[in-house]
ROPA-27076 format. One record per atom (N, C-alpha, C): residue number from 1; atom name; y, x, z. Coordinates in Angstrom, 3 decimals. Atoms other than C-alpha are relative to their C-alpha. Layout:
// ROPA-27076
<rec pos="NUM" site="CA" y="Y" x="X" z="Z"/>
...
***
This chain:
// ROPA-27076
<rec pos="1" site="N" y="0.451" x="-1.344" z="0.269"/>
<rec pos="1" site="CA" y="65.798" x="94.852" z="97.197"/>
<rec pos="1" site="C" y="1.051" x="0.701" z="-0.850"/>
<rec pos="2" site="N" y="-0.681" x="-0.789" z="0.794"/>
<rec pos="2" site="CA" y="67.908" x="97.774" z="96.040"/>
<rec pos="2" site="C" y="-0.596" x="1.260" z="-0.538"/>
<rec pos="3" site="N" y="0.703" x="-1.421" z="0.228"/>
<rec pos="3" site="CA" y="67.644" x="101.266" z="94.331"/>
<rec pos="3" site="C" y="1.249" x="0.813" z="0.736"/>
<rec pos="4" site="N" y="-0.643" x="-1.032" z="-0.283"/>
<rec pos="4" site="CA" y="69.498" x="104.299" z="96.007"/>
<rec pos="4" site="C" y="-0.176" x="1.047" z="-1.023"/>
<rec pos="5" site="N" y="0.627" x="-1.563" z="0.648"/>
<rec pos="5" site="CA" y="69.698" x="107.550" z="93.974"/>
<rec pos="5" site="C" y="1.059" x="0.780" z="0.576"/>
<rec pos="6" site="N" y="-0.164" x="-1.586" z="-0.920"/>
<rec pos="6" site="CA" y="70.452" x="110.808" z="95.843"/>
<rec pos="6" site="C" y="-0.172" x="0.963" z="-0.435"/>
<rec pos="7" site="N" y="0.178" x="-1.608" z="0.364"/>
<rec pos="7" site="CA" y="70.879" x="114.530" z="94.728"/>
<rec pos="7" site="C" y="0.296" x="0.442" z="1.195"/>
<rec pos="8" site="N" y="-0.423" x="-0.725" z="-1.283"/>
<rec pos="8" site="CA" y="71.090" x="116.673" z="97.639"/>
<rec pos="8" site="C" y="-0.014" x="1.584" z="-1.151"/>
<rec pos="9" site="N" y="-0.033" x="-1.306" z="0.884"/>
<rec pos="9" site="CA" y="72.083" x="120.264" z="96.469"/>
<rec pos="9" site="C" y="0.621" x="1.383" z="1.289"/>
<rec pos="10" site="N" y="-0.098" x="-0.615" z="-0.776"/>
<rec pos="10" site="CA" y="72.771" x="123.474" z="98.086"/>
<rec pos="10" site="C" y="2.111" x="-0.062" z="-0.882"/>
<rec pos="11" site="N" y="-1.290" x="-0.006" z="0.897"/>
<rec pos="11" site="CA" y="76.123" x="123.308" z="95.443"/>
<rec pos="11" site="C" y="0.683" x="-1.111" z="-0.210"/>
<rec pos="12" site="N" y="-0.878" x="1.380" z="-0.121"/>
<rec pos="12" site="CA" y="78.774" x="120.913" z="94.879"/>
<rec pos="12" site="C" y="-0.297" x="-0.316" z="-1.383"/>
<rec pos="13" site="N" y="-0.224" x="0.697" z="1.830"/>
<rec pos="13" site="CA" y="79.221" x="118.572" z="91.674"/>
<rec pos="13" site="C" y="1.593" x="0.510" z="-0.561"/>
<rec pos="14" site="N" y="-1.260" x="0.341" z="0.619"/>
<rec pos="14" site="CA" y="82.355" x="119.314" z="89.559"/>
<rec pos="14" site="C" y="0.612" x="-1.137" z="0.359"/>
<rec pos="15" site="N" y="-1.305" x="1.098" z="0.468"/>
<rec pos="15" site="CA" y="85.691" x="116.918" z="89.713"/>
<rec pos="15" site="C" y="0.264" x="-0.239" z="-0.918"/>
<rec pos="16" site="N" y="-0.119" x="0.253" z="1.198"/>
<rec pos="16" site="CA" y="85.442" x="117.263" z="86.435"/>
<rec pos="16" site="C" y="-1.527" x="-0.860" z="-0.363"/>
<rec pos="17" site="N" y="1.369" x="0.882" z="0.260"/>
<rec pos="17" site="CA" y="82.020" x="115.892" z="85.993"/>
<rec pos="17" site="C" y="0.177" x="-1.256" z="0.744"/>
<rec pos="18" site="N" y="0.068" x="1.155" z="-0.567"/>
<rec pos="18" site="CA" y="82.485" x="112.988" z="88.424"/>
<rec pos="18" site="C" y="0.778" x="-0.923" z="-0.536"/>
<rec pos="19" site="N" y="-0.893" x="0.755" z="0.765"/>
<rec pos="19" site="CA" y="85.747" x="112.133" z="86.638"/>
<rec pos="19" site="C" y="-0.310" x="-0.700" z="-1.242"/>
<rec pos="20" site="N" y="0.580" x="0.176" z="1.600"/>
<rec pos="20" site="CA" y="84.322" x="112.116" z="83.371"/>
<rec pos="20" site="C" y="-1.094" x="-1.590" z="0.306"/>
<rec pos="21" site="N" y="1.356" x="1.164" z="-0.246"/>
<rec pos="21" site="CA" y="80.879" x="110.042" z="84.621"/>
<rec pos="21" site="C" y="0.840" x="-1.068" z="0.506"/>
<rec pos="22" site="N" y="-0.645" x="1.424" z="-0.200"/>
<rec pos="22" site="CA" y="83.533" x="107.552" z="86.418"/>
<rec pos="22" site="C" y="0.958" x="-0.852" z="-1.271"/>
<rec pos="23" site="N" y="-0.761" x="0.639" z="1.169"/>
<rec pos="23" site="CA" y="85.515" x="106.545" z="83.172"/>
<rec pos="23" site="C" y="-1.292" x="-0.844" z="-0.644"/>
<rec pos="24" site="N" y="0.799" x="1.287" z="0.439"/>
<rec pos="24" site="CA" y="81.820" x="104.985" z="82.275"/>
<rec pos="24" site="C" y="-0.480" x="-0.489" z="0.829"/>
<rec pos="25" site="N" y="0.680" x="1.170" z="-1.044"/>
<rec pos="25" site="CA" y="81.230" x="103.610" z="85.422"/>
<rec pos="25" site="C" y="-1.087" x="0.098" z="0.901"/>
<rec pos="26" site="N" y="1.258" x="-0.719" z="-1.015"/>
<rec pos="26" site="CA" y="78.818" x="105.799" z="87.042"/>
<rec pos="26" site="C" y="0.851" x="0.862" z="1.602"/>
<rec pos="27" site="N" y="-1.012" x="-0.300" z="-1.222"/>
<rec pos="27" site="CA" y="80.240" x="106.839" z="90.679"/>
<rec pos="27" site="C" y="-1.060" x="1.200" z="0.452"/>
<rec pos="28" site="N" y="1.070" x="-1.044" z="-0.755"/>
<rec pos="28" site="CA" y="78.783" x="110.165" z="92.352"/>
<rec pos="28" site="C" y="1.196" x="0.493" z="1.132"/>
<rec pos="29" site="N" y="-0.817" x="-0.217" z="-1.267"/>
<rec pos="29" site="CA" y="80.063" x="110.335" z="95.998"/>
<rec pos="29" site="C" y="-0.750" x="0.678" z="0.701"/>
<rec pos="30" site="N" y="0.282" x="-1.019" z="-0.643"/>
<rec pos="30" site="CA" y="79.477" x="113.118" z="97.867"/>
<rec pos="30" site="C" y="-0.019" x="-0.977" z="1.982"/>
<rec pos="31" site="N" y="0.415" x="0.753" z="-1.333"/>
<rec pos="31" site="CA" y="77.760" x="111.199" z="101.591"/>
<rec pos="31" site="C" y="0.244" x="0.895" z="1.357"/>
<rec pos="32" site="N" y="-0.014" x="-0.832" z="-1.137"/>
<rec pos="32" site="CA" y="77.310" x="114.548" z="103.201"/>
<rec pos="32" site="C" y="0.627" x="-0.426" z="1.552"/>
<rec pos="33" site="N" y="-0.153" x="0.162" z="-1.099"/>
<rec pos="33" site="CA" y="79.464" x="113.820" z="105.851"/>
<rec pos="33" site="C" y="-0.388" x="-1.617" z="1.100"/>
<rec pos="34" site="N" y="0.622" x="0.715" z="-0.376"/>
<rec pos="34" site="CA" y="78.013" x="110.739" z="106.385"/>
<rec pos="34" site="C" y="-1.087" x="-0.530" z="1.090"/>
<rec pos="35" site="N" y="1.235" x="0.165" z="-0.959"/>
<rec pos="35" site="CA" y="74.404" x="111.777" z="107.615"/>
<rec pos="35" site="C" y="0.452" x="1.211" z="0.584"/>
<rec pos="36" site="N" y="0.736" x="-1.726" z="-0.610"/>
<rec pos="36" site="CA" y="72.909" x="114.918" z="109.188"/>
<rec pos="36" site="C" y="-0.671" x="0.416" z="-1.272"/>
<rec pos="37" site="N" y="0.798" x="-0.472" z="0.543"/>
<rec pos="37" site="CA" y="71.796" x="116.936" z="106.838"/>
<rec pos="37" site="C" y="0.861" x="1.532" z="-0.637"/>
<rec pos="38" site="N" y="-0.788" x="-1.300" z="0.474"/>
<rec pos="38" site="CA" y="72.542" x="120.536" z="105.804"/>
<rec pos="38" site="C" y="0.467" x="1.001" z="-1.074"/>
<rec pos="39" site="N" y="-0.362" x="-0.402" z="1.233"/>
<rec pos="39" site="CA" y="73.107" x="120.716" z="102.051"/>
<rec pos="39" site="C" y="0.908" x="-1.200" z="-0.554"/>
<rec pos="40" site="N" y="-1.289" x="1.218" z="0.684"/>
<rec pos="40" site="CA" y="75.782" x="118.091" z="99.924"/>
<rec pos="40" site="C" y="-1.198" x="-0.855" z="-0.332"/>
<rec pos="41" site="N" y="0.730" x="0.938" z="0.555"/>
<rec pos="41" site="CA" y="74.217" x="114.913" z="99.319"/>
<rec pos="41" site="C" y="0.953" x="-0.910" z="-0.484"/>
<rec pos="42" site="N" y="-0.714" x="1.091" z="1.137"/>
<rec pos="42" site="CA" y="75.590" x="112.779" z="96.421"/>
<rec pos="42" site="C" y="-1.076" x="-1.229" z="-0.034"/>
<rec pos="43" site="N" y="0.294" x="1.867" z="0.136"/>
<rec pos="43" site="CA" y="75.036" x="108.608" z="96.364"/>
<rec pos="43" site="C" y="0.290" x="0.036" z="-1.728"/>
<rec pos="44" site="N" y="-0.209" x="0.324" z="1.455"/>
<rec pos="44" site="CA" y="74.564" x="108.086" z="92.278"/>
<rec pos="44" site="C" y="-0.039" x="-1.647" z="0.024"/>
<rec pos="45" site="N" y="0.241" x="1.196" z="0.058"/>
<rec pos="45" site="CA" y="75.800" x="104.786" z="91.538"/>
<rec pos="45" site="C" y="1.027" x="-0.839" z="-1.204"/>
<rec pos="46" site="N" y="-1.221" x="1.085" z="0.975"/>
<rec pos="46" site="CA" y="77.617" x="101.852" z="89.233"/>
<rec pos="46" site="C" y="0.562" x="-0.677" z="1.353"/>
<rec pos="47" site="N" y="-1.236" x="0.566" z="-0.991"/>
<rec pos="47" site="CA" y="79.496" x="101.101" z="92.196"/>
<rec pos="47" site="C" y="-0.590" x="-1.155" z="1.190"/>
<rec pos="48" site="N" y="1.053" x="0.498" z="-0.446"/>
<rec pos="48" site="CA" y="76.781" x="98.997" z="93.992"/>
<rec pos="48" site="C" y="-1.485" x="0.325" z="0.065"/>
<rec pos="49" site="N" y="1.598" x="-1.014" z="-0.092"/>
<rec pos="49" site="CA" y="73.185" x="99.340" z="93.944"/>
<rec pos="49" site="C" y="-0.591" x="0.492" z="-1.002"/>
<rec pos="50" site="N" y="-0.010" x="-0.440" z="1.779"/>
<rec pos="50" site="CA" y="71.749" x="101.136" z="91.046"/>
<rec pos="50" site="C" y="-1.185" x="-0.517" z="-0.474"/>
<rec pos="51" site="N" y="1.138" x="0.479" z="0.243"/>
<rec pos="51" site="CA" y="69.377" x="98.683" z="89.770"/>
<rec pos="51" site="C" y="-0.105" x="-0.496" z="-1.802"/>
<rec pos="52" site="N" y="0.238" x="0.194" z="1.380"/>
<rec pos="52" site="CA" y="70.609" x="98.315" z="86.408"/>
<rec pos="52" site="C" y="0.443" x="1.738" z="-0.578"/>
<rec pos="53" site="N" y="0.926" x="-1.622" z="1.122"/>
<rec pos="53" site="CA" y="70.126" x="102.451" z="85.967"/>
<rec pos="53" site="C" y="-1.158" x="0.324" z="0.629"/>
<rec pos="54" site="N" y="1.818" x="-0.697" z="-0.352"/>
<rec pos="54" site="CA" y="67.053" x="102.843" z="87.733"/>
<rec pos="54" site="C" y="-0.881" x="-0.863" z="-0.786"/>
<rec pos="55" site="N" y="1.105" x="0.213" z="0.772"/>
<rec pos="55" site="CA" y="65.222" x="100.016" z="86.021"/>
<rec pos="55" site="C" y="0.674" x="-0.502" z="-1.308"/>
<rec pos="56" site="N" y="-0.090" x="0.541" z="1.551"/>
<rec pos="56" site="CA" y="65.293" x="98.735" z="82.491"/>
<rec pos="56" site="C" y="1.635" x="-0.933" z="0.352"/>
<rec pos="57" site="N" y="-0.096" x="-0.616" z="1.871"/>
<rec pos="57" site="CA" y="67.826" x="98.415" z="80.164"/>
<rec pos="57" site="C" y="-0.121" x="1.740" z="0.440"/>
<rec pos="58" site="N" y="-0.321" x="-1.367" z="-0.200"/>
<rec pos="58" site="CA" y="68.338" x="101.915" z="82.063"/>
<rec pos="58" site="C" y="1.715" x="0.418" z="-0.570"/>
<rec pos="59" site="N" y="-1.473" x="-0.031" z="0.551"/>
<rec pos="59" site="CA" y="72.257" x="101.620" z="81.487"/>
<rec pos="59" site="C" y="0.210" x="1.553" z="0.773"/>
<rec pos="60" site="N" y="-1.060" x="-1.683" z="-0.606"/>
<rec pos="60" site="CA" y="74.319" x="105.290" z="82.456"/>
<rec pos="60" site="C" y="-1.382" x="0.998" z="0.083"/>
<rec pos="61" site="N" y="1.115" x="-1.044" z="0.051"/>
<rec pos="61" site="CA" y="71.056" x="107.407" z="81.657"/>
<rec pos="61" site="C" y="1.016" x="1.341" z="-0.121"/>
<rec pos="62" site="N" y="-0.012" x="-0.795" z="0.605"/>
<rec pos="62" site="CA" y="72.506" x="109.641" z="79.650"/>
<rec pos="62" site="C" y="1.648" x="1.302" z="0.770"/>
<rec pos="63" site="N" y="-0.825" x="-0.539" z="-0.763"/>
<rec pos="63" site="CA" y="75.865" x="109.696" z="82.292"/>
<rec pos="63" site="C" y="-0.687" x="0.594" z="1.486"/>
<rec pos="64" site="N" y="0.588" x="-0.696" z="-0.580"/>
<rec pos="64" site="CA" y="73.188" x="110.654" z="84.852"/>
<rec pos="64" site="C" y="-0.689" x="1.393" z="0.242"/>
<rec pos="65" site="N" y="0.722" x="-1.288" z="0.688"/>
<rec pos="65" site="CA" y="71.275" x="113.209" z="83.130"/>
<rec pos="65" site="C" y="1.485" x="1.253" z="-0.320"/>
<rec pos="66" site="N" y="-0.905" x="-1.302" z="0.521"/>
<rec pos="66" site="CA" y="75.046" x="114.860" z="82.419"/>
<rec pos="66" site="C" y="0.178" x="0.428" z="1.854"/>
<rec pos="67" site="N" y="0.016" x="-0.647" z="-1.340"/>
<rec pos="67" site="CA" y="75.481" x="114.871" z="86.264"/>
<rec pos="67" site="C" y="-0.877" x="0.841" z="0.589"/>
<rec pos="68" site="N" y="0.880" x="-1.312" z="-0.325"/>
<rec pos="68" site="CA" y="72.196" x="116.527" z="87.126"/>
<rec pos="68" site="C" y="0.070" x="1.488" z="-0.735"/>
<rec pos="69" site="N" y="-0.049" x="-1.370" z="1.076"/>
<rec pos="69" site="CA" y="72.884" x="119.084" z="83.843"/>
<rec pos="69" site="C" y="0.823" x="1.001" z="0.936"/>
<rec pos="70" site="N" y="-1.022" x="-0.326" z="-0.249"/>
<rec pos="70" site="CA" y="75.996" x="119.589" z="85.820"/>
<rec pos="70" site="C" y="-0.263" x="1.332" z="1.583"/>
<rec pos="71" site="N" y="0.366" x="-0.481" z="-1.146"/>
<rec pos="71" site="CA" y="74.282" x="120.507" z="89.207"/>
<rec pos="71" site="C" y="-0.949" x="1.474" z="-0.056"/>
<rec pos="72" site="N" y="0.515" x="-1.132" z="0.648"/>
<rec pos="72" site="CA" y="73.573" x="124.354" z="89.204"/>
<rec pos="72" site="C" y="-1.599" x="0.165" z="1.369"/>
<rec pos="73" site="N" y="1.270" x="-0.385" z="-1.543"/>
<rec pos="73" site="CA" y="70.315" x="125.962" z="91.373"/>
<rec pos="73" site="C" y="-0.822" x="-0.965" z="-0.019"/>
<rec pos="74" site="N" y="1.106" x="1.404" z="0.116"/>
<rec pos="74" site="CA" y="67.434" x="123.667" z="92.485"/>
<rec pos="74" site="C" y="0.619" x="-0.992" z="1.403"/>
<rec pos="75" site="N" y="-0.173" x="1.069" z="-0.223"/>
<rec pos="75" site="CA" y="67.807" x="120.407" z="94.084"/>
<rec pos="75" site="C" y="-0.631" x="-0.673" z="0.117"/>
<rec pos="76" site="N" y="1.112" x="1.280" z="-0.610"/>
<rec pos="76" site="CA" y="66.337" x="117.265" z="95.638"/>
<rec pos="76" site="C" y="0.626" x="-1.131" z="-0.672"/>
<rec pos="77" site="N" y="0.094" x="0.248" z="0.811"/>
<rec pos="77" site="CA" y="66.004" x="114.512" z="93.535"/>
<rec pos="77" site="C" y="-0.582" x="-1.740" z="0.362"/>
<rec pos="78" site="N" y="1.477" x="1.159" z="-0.384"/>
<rec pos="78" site="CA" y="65.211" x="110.542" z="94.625"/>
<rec pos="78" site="C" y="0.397" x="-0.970" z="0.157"/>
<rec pos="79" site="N" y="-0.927" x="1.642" z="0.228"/>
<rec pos="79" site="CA" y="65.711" x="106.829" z="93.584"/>
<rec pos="79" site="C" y="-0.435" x="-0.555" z="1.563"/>
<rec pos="80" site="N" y="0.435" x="1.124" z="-1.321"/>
<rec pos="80" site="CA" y="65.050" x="104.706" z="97.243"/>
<rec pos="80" site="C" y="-0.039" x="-1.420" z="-0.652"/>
<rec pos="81" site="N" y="0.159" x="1.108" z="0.424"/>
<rec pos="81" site="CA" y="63.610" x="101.291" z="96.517"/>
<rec pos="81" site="C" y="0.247" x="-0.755" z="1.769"/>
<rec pos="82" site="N" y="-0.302" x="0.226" z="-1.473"/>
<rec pos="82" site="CA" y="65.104" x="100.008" z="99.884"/>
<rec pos="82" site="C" y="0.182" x="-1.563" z="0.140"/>
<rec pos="83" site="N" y="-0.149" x="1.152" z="-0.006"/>
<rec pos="83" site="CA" y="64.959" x="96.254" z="101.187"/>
<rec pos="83" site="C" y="1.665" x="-0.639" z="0.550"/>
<rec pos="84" site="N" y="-1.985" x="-0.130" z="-0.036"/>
<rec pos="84" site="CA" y="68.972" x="97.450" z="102.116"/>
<rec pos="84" site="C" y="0.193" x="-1.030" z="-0.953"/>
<rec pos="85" site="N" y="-0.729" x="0.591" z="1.584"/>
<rec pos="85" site="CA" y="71.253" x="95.510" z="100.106"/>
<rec pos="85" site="C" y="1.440" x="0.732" z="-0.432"/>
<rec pos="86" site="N" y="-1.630" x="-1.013" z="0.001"/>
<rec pos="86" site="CA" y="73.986" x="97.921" z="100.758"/>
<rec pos="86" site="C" y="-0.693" x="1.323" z="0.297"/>
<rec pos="87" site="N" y="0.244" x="-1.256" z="-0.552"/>
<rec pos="87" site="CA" y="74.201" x="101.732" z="101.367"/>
<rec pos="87" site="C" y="0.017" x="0.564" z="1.203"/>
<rec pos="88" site="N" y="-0.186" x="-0.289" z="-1.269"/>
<rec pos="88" site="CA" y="75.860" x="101.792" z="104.621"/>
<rec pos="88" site="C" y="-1.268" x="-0.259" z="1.114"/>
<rec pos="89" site="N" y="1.075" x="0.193" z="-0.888"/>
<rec pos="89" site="CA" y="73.267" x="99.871" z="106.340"/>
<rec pos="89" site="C" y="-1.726" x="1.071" z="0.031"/>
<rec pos="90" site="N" y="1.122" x="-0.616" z="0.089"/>
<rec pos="90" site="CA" y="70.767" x="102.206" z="104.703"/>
<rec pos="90" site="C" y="0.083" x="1.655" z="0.726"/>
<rec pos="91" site="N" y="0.037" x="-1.237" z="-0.614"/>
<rec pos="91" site="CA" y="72.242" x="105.310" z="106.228"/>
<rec pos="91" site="C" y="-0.040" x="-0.151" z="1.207"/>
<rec pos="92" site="N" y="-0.049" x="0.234" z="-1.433"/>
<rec pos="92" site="CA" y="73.032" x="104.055" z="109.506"/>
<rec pos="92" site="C" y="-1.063" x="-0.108" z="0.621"/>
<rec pos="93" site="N" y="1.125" x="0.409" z="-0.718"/>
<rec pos="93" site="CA" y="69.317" x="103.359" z="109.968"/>
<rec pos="93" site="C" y="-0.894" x="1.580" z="-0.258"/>
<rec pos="94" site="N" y="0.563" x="-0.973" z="0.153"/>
<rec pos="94" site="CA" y="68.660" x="107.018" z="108.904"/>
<rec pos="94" site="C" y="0.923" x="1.562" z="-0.103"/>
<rec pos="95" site="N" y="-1.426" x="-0.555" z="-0.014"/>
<rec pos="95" site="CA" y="71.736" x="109.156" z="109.879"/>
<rec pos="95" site="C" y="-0.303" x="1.971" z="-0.019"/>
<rec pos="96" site="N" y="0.549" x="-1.237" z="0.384"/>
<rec pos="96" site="CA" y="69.345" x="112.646" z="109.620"/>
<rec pos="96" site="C" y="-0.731" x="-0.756" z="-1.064"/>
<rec pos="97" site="N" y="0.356" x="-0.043" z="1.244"/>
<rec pos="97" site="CA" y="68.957" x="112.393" z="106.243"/>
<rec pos="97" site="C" y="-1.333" x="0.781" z="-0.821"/>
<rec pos="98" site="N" y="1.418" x="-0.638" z="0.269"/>
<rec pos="98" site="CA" y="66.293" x="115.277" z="105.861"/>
<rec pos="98" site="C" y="-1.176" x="-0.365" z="0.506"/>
<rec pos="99" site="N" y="1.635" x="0.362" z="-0.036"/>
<rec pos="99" site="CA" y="63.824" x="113.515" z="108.023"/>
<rec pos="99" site="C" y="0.019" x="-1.110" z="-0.185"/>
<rec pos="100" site="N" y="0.085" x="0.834" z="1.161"/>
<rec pos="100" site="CA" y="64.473" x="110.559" z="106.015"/>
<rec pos="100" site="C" y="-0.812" x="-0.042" z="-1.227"/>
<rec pos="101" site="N" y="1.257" x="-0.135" z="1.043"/>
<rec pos="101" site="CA" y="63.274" x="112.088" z="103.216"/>
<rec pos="101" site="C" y="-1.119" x="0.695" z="0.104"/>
<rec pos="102" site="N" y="1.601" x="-0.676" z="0.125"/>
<rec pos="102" site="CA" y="60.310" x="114.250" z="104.347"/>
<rec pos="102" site="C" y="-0.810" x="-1.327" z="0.498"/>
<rec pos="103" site="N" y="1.108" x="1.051" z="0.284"/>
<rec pos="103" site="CA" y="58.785" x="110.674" z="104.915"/>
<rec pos="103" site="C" y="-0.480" x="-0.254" z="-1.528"/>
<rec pos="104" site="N" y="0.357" x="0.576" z="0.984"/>
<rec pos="104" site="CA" y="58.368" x="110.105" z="101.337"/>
<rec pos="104" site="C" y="-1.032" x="1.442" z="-0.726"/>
<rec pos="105" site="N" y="0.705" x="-0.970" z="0.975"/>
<rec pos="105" site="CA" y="55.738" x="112.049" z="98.617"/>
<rec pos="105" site="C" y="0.793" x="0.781" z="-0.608"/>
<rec pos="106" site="N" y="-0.892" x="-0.891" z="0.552"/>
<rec pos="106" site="CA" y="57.196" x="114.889" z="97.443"/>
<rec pos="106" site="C" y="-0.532" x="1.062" z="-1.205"/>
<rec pos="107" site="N" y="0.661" x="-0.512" z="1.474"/>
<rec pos="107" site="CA" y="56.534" x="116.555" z="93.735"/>
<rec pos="107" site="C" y="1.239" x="1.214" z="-0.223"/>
<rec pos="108" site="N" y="-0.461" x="-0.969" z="0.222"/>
<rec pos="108" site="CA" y="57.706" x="119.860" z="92.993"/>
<rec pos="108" site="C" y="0.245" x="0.024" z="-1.524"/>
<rec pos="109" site="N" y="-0.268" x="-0.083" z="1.579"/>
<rec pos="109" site="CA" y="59.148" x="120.254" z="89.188"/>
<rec pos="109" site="C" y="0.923" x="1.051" z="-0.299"/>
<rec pos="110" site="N" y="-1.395" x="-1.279" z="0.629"/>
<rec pos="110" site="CA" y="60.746" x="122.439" z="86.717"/>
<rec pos="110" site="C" y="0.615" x="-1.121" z="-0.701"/>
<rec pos="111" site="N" y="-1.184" x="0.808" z="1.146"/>
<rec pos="111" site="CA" y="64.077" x="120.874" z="85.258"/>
<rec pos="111" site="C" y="-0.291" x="-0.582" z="-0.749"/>
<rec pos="112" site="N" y="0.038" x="0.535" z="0.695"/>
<rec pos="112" site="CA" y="63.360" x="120.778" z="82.321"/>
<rec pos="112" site="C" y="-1.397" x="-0.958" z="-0.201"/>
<rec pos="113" site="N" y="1.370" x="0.949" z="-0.179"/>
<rec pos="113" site="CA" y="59.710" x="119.060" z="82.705"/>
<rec pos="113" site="C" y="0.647" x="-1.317" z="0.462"/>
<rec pos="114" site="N" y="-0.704" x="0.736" z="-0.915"/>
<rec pos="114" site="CA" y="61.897" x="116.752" z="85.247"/>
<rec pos="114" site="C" y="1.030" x="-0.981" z="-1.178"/>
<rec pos="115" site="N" y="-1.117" x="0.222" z="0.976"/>
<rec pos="115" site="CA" y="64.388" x="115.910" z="82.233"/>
<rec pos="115" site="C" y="-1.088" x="-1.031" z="-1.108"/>
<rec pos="116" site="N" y="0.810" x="0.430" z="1.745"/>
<rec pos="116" site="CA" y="61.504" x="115.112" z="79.653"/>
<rec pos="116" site="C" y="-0.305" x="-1.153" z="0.742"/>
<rec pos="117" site="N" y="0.358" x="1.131" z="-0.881"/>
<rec pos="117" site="CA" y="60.426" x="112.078" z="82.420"/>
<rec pos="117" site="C" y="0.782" x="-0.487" z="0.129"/>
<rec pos="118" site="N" y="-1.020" x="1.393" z="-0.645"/>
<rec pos="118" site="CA" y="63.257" x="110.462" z="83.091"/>
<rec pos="118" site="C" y="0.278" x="-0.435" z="-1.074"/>
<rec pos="119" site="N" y="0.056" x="0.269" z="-1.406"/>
<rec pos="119" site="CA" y="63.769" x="108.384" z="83.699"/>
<rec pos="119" site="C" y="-1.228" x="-1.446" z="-0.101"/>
<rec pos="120" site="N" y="0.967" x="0.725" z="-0.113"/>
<rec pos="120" site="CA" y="60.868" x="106.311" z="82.334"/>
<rec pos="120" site="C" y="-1.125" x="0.563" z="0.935"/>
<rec pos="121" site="N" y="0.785" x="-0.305" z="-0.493"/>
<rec pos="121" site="CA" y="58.307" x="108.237" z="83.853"/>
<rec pos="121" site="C" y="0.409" x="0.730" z="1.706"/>
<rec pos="122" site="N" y="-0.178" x="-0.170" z="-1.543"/>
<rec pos="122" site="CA" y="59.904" x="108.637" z="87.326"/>
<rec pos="122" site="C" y="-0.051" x="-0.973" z="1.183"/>
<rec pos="123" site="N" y="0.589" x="0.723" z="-1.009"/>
<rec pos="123" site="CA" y="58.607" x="107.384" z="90.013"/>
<rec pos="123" site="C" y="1.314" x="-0.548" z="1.262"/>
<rec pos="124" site="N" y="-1.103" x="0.197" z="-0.811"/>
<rec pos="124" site="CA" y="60.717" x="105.647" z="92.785"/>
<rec pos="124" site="C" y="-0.882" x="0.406" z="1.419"/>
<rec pos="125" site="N" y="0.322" x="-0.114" z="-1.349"/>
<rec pos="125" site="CA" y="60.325" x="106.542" z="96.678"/>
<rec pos="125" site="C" y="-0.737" x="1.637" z="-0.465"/>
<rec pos="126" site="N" y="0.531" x="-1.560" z="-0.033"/>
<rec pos="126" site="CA" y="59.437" x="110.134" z="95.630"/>
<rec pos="126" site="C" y="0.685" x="0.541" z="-0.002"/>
<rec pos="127" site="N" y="-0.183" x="-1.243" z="-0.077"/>
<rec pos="127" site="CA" y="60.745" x="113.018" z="96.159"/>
<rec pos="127" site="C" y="0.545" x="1.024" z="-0.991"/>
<rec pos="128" site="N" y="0.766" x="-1.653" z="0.639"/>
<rec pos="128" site="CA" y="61.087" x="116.012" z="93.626"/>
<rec pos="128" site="C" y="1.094" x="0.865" z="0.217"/>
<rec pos="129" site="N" y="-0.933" x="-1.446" z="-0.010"/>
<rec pos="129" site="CA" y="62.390" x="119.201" z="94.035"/>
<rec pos="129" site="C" y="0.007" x="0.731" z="-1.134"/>
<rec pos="130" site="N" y="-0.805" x="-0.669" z="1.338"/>
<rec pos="130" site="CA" y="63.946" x="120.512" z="91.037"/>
<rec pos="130" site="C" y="-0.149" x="1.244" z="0.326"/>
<rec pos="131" site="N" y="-0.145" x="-1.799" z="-0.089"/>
<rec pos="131" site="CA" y="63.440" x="124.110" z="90.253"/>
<rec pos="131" site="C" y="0.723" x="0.272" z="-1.068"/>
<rec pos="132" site="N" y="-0.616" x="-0.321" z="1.034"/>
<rec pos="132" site="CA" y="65.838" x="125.595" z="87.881"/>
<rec pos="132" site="C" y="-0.352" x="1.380" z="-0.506"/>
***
């Protein structure tokens, strides 16, 4: 079992923000061209699966939380608890990405509400759409 985490955005991330978050080891790769889907979707990761920032100790929180700060407008928002053990295999089995995720529950939030939860109180296999 792995975790995925995904921002999809109508906006890009900084080179400066990704640079920064990779000097501690947090990777944010832009997939887009990857799937189908018709806004940028960023893979958040330590370079493998992200299972030591999605669950406890919760390592690169705080380099996560600077990447979403970073991301302007609203945005989609969502750890995958996938029986993948890799990423590739997890896209290849879902290469339209948007109806990927309209299978899962989906929670509408404001930012900052969204901010005060994480990342203890976030749920995995959900959804949320960030409102800014």
């Amino acid at each position: 079992m792995c975790y995925f985490i995904f921002a999809e955005t109508k906006n890009t991330i900084s080179e400066d923000v990704i640079e920064r978050n990779e000097q501690k080891s947090l990777y944010v790769q832009n997939i887009s061209s990857l799937v189908e889907t018709k806004d940028n979707l960023y893979h958040i990761s330590n370079g493998h699966c992200a299972c030591d920032i999605a669950v406890s100790p919760h390592r690169l929180i705080e380099n996560v939380v600077d990447v979403l700060n970073s991301i302007e407008g609203d945005f989609k928002y969502i750890i995958v608890d996938s029986e993948k053990d890799d990423i590739e295999p997890l896209l290849e089995e879902n290469k339209n990405f948007d109806d990927f995720l309209s299978k899962f529950e989906s929670q509408n939030i404001e930012y900052n509400e969204f901010i005060k939860k994480y990342p203890h109180d976030i749920q995995f296999d959900t959804l949320y759409i960030i409102k800014r």
